[in-house]
Jmol script that loads the backbone (N, CA, C; Angstrom):
load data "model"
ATOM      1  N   UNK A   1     123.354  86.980 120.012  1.00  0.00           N
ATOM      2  CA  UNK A   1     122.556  87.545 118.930  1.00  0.00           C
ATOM      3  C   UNK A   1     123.309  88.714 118.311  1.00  0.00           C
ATOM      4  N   UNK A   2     123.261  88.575 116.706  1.00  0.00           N
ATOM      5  CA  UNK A   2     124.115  89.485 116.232  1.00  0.00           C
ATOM      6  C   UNK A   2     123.078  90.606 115.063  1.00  0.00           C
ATOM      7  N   UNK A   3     123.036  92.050 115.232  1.00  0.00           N
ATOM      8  CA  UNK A   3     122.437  92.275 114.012  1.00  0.00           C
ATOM      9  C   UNK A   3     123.664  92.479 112.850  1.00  0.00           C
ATOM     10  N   UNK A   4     122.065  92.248 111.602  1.00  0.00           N
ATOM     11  CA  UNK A   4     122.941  92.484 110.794  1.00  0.00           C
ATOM     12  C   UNK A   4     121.871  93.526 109.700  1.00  0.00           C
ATOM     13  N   UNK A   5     123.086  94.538 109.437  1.00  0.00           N
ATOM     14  CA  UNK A   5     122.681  95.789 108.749  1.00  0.00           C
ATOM     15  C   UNK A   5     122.739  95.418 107.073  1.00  0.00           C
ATOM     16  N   UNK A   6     122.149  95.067 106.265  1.00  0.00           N
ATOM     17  CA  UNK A   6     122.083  95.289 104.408  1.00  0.00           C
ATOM     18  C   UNK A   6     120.996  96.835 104.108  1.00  0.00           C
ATOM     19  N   UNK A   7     122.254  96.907 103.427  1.00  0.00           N
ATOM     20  CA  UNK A   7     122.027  98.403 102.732  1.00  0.00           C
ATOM     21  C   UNK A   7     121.593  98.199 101.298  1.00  0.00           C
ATOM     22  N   UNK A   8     120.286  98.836 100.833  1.00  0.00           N
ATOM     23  CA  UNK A   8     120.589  98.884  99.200  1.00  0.00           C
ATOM     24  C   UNK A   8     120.453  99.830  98.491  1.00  0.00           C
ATOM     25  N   UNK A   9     121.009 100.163  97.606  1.00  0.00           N
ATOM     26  CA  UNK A   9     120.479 101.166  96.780  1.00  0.00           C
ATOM     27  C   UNK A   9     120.761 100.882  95.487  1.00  0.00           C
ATOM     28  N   UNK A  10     119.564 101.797  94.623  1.00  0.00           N
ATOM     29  CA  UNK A  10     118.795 101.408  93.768  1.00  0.00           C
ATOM     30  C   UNK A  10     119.449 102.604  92.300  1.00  0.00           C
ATOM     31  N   UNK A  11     120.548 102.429  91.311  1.00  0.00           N
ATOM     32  CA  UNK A  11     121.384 102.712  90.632  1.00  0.00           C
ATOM     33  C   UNK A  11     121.071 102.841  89.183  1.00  0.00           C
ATOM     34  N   UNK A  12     120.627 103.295  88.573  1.00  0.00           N
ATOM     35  CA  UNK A  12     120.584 102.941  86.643  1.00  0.00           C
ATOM     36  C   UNK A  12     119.742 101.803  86.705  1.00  0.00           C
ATOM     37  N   UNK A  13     118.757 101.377  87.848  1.00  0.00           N
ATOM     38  CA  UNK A  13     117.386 100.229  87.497  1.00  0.00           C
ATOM     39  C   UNK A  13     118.212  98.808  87.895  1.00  0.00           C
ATOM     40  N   UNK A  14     119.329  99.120  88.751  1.00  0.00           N
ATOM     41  CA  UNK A  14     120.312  97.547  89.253  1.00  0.00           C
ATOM     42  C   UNK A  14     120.781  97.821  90.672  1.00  0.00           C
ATOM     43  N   UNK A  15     120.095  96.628  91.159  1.00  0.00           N
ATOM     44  CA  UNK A  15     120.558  96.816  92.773  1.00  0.00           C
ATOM     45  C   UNK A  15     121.914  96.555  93.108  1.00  0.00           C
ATOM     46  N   UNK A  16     122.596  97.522  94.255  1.00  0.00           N
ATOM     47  CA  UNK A  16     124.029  97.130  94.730  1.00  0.00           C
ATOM     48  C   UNK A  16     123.655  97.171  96.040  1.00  0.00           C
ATOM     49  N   UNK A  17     124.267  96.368  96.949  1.00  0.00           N
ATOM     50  CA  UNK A  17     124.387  95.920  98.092  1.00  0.00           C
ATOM     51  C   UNK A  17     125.535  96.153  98.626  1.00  0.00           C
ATOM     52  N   UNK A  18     125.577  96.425 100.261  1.00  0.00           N
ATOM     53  CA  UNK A  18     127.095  96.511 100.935  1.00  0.00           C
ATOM     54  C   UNK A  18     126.922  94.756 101.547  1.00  0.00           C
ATOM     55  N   UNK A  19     126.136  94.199 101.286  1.00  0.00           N
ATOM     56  CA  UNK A  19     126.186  92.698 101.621  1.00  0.00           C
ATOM     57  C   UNK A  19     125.152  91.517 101.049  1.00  0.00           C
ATOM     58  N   UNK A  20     125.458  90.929  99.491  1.00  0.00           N
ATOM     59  CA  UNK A  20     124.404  90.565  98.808  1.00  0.00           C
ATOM     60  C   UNK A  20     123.311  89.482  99.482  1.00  0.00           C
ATOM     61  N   UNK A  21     124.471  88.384 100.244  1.00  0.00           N
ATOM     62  CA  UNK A  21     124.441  87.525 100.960  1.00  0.00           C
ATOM     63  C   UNK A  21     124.325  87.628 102.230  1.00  0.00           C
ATOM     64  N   UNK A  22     123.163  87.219 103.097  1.00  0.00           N
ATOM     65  CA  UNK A  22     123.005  87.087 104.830  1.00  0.00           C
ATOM     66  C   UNK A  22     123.779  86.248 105.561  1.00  0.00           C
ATOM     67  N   UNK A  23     125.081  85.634 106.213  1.00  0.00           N
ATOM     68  CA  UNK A  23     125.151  84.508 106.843  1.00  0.00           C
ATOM     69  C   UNK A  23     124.489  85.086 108.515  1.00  0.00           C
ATOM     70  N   UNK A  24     123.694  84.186 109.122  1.00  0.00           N
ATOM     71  CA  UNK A  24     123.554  84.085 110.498  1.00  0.00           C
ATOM     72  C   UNK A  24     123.262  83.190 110.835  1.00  0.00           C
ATOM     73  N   UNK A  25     122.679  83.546 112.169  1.00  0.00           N
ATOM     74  CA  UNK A  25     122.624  82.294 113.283  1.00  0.00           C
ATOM     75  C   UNK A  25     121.352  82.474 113.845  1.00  0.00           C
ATOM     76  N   UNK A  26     120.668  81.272 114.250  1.00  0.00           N
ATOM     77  CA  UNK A  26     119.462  81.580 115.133  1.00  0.00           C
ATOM     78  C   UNK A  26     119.135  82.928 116.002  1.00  0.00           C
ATOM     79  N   UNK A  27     118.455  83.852 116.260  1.00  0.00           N
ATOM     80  CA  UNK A  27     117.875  84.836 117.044  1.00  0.00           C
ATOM     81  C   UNK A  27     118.796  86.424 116.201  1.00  0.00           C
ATOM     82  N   UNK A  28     119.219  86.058 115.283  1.00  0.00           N
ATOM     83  CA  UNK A  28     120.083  87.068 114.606  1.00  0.00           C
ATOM     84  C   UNK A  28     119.047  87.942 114.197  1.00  0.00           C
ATOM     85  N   UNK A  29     119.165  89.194 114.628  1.00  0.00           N
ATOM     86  CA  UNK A  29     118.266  90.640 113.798  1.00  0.00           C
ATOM     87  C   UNK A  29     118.513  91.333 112.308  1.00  0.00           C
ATOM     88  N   UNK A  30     118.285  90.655 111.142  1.00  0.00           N
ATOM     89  CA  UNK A  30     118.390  91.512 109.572  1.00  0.00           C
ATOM     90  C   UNK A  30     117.900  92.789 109.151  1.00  0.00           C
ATOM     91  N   UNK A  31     118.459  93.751 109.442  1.00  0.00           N
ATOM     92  CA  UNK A  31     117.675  94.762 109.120  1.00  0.00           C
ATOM     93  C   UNK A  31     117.653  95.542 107.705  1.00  0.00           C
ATOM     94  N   UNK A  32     117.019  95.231 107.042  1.00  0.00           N
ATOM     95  CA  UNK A  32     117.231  96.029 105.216  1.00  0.00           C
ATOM     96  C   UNK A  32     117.045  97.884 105.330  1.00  0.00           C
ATOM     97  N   UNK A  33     117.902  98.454 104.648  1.00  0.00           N
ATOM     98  CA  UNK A  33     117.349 100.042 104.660  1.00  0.00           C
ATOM     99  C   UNK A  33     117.830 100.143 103.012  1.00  0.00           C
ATOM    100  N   UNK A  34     116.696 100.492 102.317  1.00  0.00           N
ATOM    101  CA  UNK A  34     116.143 101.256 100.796  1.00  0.00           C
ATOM    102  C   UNK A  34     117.646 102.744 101.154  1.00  0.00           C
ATOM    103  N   UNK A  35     118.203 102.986 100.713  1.00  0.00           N
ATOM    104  CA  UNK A  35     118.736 104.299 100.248  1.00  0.00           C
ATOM    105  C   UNK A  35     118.166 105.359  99.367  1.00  0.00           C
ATOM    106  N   UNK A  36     117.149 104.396  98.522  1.00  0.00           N
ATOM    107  CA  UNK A  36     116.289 105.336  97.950  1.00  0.00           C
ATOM    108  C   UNK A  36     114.869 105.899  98.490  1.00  0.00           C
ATOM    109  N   UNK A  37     114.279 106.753  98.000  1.00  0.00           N
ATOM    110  CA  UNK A  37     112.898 107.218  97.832  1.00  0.00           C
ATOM    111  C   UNK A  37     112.057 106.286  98.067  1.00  0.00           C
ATOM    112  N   UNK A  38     111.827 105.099  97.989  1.00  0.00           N
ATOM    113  CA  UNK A  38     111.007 104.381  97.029  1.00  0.00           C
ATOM    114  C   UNK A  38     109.898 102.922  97.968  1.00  0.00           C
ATOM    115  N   UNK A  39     108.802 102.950  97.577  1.00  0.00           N
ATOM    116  CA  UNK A  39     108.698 101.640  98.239  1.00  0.00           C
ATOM    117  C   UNK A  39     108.918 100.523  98.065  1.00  0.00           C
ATOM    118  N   UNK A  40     109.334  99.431  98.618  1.00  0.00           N
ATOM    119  CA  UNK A  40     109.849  98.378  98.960  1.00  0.00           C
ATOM    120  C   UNK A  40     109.274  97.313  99.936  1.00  0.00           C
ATOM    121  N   UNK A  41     109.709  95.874  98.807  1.00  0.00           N
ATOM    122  CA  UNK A  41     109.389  94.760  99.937  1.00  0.00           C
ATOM    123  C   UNK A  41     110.228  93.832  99.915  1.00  0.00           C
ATOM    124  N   UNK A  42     110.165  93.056 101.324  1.00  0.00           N
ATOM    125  CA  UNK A  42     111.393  91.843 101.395  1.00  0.00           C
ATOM    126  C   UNK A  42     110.599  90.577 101.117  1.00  0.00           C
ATOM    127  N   UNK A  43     110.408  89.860 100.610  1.00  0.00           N
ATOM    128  CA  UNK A  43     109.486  88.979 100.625  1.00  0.00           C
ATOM    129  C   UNK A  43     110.348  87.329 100.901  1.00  0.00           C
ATOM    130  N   UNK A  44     110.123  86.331 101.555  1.00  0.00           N
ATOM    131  CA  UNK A  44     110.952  85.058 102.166  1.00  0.00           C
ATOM    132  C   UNK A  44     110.247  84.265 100.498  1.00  0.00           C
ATOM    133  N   UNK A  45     110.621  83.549 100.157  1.00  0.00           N
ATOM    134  CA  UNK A  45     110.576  82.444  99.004  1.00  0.00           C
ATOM    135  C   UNK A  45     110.203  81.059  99.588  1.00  0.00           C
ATOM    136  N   UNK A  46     109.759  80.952 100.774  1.00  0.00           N
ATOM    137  CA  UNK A  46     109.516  79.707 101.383  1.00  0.00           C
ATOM    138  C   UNK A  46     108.254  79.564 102.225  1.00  0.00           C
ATOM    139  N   UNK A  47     107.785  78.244 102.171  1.00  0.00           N
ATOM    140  CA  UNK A  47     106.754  77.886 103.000  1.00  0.00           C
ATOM    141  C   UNK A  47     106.557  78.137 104.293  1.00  0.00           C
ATOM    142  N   UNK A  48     108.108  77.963 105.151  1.00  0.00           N
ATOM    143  CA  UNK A  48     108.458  78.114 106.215  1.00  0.00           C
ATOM    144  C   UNK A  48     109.863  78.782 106.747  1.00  0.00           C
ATOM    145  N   UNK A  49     109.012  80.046 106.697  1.00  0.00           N
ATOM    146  CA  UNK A  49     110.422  81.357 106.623  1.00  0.00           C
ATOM    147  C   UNK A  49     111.230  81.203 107.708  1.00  0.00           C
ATOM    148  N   UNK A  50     112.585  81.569 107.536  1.00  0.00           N
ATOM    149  CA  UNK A  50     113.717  81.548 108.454  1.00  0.00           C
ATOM    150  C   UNK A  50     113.568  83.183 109.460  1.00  0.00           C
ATOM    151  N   UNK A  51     112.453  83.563 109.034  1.00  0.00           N
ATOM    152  CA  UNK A  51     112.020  84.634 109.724  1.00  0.00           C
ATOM    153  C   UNK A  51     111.020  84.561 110.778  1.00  0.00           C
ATOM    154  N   UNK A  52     110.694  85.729 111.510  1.00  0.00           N
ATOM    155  CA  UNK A  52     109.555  86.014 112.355  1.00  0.00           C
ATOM    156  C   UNK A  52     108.508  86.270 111.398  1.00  0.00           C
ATOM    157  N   UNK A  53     108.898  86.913 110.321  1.00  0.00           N
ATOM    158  CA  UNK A  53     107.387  86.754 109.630  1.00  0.00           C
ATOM    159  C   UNK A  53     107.600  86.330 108.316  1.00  0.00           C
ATOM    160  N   UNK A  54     106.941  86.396 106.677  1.00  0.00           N
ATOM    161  CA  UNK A  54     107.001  85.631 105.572  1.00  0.00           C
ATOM    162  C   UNK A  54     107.589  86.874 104.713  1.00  0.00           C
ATOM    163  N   UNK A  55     106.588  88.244 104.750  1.00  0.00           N
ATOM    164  CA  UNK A  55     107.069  89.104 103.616  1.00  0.00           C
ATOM    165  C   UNK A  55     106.621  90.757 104.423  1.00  0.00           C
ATOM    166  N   UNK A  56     107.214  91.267 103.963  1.00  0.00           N
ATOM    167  CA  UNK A  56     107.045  92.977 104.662  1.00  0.00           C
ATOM    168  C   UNK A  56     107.291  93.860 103.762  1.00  0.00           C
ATOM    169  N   UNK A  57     106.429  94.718 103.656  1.00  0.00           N
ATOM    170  CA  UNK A  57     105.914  95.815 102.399  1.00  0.00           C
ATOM    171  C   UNK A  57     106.102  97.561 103.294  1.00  0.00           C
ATOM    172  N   UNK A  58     106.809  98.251 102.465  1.00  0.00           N
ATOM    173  CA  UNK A  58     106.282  99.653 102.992  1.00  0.00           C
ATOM    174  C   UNK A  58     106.330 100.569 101.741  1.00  0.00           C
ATOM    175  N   UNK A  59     105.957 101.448 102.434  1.00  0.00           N
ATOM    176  CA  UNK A  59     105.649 102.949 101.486  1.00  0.00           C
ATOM    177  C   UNK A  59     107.171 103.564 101.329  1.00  0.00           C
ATOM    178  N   UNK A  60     107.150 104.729 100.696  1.00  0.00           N
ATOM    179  CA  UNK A  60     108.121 105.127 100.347  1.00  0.00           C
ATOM    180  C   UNK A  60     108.912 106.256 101.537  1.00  0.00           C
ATOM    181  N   UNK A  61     107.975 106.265 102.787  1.00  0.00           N
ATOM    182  CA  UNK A  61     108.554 107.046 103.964  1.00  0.00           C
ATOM    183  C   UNK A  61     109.504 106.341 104.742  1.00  0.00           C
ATOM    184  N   UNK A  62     109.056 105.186 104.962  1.00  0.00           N
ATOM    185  CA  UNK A  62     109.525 104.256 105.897  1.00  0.00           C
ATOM    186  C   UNK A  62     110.657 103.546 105.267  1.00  0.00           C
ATOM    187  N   UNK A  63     111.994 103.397 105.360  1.00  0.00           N
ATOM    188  CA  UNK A  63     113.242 103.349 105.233  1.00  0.00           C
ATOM    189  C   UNK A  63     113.699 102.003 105.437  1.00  0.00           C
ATOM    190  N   UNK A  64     113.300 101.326 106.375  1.00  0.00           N
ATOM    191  CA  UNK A  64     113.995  99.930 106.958  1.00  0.00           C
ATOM    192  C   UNK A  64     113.139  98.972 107.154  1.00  0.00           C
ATOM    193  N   UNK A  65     113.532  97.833 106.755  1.00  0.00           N
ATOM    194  CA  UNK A  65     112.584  96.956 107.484  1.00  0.00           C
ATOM    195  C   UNK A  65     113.251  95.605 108.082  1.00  0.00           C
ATOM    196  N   UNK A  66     113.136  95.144 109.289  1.00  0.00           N
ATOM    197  CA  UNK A  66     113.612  94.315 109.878  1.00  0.00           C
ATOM    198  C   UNK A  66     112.867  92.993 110.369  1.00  0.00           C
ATOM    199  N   UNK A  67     113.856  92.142 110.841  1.00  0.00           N
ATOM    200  CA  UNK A  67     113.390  90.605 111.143  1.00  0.00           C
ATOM    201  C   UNK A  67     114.365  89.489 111.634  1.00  0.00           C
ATOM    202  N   UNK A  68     113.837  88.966 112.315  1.00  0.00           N
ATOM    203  CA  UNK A  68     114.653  88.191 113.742  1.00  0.00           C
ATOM    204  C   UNK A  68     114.351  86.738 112.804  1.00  0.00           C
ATOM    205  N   UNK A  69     115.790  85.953 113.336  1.00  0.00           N
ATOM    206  CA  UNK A  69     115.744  85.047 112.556  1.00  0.00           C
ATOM    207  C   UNK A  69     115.635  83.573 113.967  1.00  0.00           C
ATOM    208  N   UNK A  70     114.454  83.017 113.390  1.00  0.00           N
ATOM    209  CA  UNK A  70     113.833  82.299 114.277  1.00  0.00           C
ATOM    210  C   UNK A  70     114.566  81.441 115.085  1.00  0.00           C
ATOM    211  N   UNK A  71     114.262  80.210 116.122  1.00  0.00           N
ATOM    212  CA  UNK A  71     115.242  80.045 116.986  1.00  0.00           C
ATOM    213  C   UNK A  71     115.125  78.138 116.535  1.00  0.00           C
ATOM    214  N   UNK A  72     114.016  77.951 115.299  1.00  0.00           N
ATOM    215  CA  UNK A  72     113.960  76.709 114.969  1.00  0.00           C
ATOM    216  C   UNK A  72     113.830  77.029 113.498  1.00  0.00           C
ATOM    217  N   UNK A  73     115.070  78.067 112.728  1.00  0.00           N
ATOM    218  CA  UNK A  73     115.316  77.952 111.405  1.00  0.00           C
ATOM    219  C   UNK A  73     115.913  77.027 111.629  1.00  0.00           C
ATOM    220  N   UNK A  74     115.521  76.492 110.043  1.00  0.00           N
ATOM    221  CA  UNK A  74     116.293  75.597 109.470  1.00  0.00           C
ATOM    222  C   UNK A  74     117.940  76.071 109.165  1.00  0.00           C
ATOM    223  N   UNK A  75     118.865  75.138 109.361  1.00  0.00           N
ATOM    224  CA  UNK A  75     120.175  76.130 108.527  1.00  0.00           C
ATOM    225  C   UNK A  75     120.287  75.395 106.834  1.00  0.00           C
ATOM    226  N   UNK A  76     120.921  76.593 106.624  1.00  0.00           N
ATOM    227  CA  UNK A  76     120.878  76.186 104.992  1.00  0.00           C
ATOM    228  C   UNK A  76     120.826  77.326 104.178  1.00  0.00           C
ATOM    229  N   UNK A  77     119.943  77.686 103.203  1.00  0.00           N
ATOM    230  CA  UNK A  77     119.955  78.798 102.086  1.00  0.00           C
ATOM    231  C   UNK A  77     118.949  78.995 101.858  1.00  0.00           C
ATOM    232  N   UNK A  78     118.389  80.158 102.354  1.00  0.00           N
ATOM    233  CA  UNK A  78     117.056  80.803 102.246  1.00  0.00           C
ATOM    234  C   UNK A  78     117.373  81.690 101.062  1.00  0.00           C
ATOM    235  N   UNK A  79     116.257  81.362  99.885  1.00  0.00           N
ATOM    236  CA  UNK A  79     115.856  82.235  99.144  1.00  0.00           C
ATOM    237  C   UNK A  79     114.732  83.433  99.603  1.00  0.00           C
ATOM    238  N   UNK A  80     115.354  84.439  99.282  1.00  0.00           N
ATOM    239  CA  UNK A  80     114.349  85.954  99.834  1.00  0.00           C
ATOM    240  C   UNK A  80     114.738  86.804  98.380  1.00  0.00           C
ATOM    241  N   UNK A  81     112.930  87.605  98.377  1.00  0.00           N
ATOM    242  CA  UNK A  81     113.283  88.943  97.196  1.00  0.00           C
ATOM    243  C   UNK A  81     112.984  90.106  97.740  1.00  0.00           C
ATOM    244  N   UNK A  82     113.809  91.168  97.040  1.00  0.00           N
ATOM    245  CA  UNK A  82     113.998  91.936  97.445  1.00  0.00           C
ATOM    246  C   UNK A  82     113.045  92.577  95.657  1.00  0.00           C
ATOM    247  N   UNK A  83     111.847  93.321  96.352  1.00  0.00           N
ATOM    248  CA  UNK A  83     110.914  94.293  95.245  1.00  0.00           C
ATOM    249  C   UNK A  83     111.122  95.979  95.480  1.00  0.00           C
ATOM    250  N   UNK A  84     111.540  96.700  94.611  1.00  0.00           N
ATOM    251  CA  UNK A  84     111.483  97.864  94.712  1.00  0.00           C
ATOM    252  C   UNK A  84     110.920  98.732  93.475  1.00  0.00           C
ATOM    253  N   UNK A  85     110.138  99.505  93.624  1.00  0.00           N
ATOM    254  CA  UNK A  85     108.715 100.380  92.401  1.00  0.00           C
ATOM    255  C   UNK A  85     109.651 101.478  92.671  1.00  0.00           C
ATOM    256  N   UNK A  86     110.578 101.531  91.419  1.00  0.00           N
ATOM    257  CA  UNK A  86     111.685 102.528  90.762  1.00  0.00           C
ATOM    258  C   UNK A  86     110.458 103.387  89.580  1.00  0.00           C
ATOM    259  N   UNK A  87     110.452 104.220  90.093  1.00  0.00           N
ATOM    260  CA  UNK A  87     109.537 105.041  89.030  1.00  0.00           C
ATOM    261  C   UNK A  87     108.279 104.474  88.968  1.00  0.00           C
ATOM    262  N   UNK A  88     108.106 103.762  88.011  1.00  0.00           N
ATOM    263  CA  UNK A  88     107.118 103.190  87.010  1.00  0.00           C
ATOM    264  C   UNK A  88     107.035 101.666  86.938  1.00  0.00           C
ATOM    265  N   UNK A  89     108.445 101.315  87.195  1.00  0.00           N
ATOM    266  CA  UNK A  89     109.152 100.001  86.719  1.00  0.00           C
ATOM    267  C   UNK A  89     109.421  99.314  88.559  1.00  0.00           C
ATOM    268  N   UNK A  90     108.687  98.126  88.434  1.00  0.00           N
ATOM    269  CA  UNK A  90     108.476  96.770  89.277  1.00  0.00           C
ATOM    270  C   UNK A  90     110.039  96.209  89.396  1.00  0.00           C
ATOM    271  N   UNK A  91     111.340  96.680  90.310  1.00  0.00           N
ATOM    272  CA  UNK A  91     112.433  96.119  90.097  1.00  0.00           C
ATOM    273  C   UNK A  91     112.536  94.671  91.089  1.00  0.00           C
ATOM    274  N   UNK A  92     113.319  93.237  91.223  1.00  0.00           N
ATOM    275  CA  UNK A  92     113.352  92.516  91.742  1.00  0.00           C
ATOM    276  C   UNK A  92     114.743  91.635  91.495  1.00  0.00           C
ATOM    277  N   UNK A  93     114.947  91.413  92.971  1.00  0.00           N
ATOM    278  CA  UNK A  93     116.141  90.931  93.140  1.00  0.00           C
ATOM    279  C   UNK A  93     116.002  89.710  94.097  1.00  0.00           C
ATOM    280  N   UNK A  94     117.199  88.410  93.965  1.00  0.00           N
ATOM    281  CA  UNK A  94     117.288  87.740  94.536  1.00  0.00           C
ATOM    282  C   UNK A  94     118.119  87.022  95.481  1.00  0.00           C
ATOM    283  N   UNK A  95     118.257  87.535  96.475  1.00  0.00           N
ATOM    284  CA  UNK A  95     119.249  87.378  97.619  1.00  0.00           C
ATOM    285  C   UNK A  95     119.437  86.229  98.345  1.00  0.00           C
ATOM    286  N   UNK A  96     120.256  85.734  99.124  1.00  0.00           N
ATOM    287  CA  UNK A  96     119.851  84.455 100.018  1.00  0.00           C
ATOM    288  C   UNK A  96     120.136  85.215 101.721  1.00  0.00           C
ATOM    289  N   UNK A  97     119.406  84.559 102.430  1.00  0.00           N
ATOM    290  CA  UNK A  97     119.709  84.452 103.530  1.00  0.00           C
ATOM    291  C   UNK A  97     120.503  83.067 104.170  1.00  0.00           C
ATOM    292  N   UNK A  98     121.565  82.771 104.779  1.00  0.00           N
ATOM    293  CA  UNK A  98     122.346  81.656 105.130  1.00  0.00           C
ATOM    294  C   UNK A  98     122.070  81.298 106.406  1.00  0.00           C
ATOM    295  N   UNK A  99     121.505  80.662 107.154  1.00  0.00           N
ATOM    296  CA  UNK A  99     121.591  80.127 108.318  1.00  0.00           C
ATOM    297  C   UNK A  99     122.432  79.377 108.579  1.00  0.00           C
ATOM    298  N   UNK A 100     123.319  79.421 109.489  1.00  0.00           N
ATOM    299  CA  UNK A 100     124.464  78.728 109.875  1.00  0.00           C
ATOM    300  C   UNK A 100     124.133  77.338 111.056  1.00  0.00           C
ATOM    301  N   UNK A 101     124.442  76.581 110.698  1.00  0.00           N
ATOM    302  CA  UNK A 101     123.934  75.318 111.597  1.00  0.00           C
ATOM    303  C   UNK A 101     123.843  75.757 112.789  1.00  0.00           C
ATOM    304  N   UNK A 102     123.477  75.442 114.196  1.00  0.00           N
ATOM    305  CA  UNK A 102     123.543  75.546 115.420  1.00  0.00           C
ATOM    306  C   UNK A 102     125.019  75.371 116.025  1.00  0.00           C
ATOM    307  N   UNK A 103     125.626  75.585 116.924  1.00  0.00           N
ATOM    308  CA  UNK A 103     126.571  74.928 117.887  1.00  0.00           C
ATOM    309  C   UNK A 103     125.760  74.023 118.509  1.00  0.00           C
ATOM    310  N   UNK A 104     126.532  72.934 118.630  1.00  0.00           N
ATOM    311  CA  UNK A 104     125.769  71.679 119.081  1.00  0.00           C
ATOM    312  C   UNK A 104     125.096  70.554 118.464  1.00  0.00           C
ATOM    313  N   UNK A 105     124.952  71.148 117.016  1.00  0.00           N
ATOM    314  CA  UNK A 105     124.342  70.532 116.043  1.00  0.00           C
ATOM    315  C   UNK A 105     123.043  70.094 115.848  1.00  0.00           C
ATOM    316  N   UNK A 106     122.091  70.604 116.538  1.00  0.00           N
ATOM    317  CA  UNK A 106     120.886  70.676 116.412  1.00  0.00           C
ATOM    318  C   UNK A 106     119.842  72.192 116.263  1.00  0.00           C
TER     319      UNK A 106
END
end "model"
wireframe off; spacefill off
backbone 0.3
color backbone group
């Protein structure tokens, strides 16, 4: 099990990332941290999230939010958004998460 750290911060109303793209592997830990002020949510784009849970919301105290990547994801290309309330203005971004097939192939 590997974590993996994405950083974002929130620039002139355009997100930059130190990693736009997730690749992992089953039981892998994602952890997102806001650089800004601001509240934020990660939300999964799917019926059946490659996560422990679907979508996670916080206030503007709470900094990170994390999630274990299940041990019967699918591999493939998870669509996930990334929402952040910049001022006034509803910002949204669209990232993938990658699940990498199994060893073993199942």
């Amino acid at each position: 099990m590997k974590n993996h750290d994405v950083t974002i911060t929130i620039s002139r109303k355009k997100f930059q990332y130190d990693q736009h793209c997730v690749h992992v592997e089953r039981g892998d830990k994602i952890t997102w941290k806001l650089t800004n002020a601001a509240p934020f949510a990660v939300i999964v784009k799917e019926f059946v999230s490659p996560l422990d849970w679907s979508f996670e919301v916080l206030g503007p105290r709470r900094k990170t939010i994390a999630g274990v990547v299940r041990n019967d994801a699918k591999p493939g290309f998870h669509p996930y958004s990334v929402c952040v309330l910049d001022g006034g203005d509803l910002l949204v971004d669209d990232p993938e998460i990658i699940v990498k097939p199994p060893k073993g192939g199942k």
